[in-house]
N, C-alpha and C positions, 0 to 999 in steps of 0.2 A: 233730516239733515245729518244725521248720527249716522244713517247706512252707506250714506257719499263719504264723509269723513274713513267711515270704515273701509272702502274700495280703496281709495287714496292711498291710507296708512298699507295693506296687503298690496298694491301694485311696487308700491315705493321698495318696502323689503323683497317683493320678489325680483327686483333689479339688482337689488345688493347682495342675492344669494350667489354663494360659493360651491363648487366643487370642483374637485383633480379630476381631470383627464389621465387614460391612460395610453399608453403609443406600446403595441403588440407588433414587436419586429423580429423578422425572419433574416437570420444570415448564416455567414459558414462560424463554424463552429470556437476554431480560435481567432474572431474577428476584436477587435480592439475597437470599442465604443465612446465616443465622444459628444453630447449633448451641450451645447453652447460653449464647446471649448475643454469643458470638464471631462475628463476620463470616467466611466462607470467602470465601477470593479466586476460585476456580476460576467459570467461567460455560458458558454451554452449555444446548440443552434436555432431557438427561439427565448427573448428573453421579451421584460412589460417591466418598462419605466410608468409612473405614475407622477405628474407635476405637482404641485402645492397647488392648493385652493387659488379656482381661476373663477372670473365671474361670468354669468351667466350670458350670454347674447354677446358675447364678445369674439373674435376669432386670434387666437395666440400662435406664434411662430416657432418653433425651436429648431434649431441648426444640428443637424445630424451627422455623425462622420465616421464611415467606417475604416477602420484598417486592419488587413493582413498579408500573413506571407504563404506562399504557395510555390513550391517547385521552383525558392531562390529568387522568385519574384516581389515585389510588395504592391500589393492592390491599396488603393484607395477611392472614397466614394463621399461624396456631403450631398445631403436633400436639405431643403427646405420643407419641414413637417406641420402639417396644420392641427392645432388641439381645440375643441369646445369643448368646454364644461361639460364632466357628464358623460362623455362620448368615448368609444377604443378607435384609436386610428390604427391601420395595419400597416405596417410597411415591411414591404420586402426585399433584399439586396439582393436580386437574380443577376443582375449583370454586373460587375464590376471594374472599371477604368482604370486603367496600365499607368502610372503616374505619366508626364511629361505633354506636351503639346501634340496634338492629334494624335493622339497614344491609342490604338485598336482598342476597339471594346474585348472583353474575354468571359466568356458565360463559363460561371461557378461548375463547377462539374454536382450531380446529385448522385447523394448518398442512394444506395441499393439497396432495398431492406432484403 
């Protein structure tokens, strides 16, 4: 009886185990980052947000938002991001949308090493 009791009690906490996900995103370099509305400070052309303690078996959403300017222009871009516990999502901003209603797509130009 003591080794069922014991599965039970180890199933149970492993439901209520935690950890941050991290989201590994690629964009242009002075892009303006926005996750559920909040600005990130951080800048670069790859940066790694990490969530707070997510739980485990569960699928989480964060709202993504890029903004920049280019050649007088201002791009912008929102995904829907998926995080598990535990896991790195990648995302990458290759293509970027011209603000306004059926606004042409315009691909990022890449850096030349």
């Amino acid at each position: 009886m003591k080794k069922f009791s014991l599965a039970i009690l180890f199933f149970a906490t492993n439901l209520q185990a935690q950890e941050p996900a991290l989201i590994d995103i690629r964009l242009p370099e002075n892009a303006i980052v926005l996750i559920n509305g909040y600005q990130m400070k951080s800048t670069g052309p790859q940066r790694t947000y990490r969530t707070p303690p997510i739980q485990f078996g569960i699928t989480y959403y964060y709202m993504m938002t890029i903004n920049f300017e280019q050649d007088g222009q201002v791009f912008q871009q929102t995904r829907k991001v998926e995080c598990i516990a535990g896991q790195i999502t990648l995302i990458t901003f290759a293509e970027i949308i011209v603000p306004g209603p059926g606004a042409p797509k315009k691909k990022v130009p890449e850096k030349k090493s």
